[in-house]
C-alpha positions as CSV (number, residue, x, y, z in Angstrom):
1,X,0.0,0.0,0.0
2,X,2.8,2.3,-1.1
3,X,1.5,6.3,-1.1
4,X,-1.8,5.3,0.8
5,X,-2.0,5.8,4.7
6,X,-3.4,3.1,6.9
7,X,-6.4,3.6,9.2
8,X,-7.2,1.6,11.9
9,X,-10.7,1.1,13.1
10,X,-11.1,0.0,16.6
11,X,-14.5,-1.3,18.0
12,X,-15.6,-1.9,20.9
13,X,-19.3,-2.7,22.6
14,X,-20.6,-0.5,25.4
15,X,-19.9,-1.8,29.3
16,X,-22.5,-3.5,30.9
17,X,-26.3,-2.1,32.4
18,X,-29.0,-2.9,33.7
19,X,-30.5,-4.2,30.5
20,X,-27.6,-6.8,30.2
21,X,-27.6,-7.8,33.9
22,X,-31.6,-8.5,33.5
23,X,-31.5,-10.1,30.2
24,X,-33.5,-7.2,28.5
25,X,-34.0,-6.4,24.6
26,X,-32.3,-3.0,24.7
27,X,-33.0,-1.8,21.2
28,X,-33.0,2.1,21.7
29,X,-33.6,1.6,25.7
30,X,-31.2,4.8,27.0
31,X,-29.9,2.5,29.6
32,X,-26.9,4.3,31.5
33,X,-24.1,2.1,32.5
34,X,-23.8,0.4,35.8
35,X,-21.0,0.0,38.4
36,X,-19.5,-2.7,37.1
37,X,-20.0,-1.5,33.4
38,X,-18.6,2.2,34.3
39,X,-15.6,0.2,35.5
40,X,-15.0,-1.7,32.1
41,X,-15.8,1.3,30.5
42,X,-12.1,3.0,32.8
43,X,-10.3,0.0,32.1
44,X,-11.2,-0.3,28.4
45,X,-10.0,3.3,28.1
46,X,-6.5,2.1,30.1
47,X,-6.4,-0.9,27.6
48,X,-6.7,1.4,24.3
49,X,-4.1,4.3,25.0
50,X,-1.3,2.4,23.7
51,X,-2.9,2.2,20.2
52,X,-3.0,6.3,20.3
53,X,-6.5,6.3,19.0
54,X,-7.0,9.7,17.5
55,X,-10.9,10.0,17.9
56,X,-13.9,8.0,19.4
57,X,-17.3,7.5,17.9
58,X,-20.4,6.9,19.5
59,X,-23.9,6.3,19.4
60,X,-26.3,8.8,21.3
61,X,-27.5,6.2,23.8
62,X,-26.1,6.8,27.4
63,X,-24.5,3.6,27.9
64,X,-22.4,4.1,24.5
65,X,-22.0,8.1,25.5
66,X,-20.5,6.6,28.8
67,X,-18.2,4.2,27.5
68,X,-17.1,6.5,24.6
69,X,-16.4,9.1,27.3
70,X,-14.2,6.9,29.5
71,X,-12.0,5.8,26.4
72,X,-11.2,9.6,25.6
73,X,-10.7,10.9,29.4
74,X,-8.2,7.9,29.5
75,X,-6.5,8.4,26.0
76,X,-7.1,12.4,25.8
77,X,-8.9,12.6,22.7
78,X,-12.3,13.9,21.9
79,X,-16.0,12.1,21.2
80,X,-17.7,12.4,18.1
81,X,-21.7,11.3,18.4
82,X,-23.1,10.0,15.3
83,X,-27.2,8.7,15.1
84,X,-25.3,6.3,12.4
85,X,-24.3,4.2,15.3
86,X,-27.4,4.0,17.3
87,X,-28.5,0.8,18.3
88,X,-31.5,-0.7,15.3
89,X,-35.0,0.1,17.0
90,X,-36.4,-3.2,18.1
91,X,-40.4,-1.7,18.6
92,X,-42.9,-3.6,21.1
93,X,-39.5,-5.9,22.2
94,X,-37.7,-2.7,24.1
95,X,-37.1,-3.5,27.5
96,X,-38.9,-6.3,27.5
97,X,-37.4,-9.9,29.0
98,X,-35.9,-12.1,26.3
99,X,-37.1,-15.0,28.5
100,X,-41.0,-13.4,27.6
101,X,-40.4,-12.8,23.9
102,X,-39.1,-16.1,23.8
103,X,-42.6,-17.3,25.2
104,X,-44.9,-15.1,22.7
105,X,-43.4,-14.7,20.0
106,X,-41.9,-18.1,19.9
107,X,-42.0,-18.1,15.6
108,X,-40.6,-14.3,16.0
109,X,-37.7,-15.6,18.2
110,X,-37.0,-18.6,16.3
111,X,-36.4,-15.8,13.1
112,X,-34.1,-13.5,15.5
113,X,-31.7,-16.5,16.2
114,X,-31.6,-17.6,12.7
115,X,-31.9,-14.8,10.3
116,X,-32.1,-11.8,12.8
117,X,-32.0,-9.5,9.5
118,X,-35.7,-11.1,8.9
119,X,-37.2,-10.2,11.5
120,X,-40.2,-8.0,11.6
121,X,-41.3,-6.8,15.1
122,X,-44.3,-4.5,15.4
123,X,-42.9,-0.8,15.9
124,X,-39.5,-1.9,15.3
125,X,-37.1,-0.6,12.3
126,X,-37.0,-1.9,9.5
């Protein structure tokens, strides 16, 4: 790749809330980060700054915001939001258990574990 420069692209999931701890469809839920993922969101950050990243993008949900915001304290570089990386909007299944979708929607589920690109949820994007 003579005369072209390189660019590396990082990525990384959001720490953990309260959606992940109770097994929740999150969809475009703002849950904010817990203890435990505010701590992975610090030690992410530590792991990153030896790869100099030069810029962090993030999704406008809190719990992205939050771990987007711990990477660039730690590695002193700035946040860029972009609705481009916002979560896909999962309708009537928001916050909801996965245990209960599971249970009514049982031909809906079966879709989402196979061919989650098929799936059509009432309310949710398509």
């Amino acid at each position: 790749m003579k005369g072209h420069e390189r660019t590396t692209i990082l990525l990384a999931r959001h720490g953990e809330c309260r959606g992940n701890v109770e097994g929740l469809f999150r969809g475009r839920v703002d849950f904010p980060l817990n203890e435990r993922g505010l701590r992975q969101a610090a030690e992410l950050g530590s792991a990153l700054r030896p790869y100099s990243p030069e810029a962090v993008m993030t999704s406008p949900l809190l719990r992205a915001k939050d771990t987007a915001r711990a990477i660039a304290g730690a590695c002193s570089i700035r946040v860029e939001e972009d609705e481009g990386f916002n979560n896909i909007s999962l309708g009537i299944w928001e916050g909801q258990p996965k245990t209960e979708i599971a249970e009514r929607y049982p031909g809906q589920w079966k879709i989402w574990l196979e061919n989650p690109e098929r799936l059509a949820v009432e309310g949710a994007e398509s």
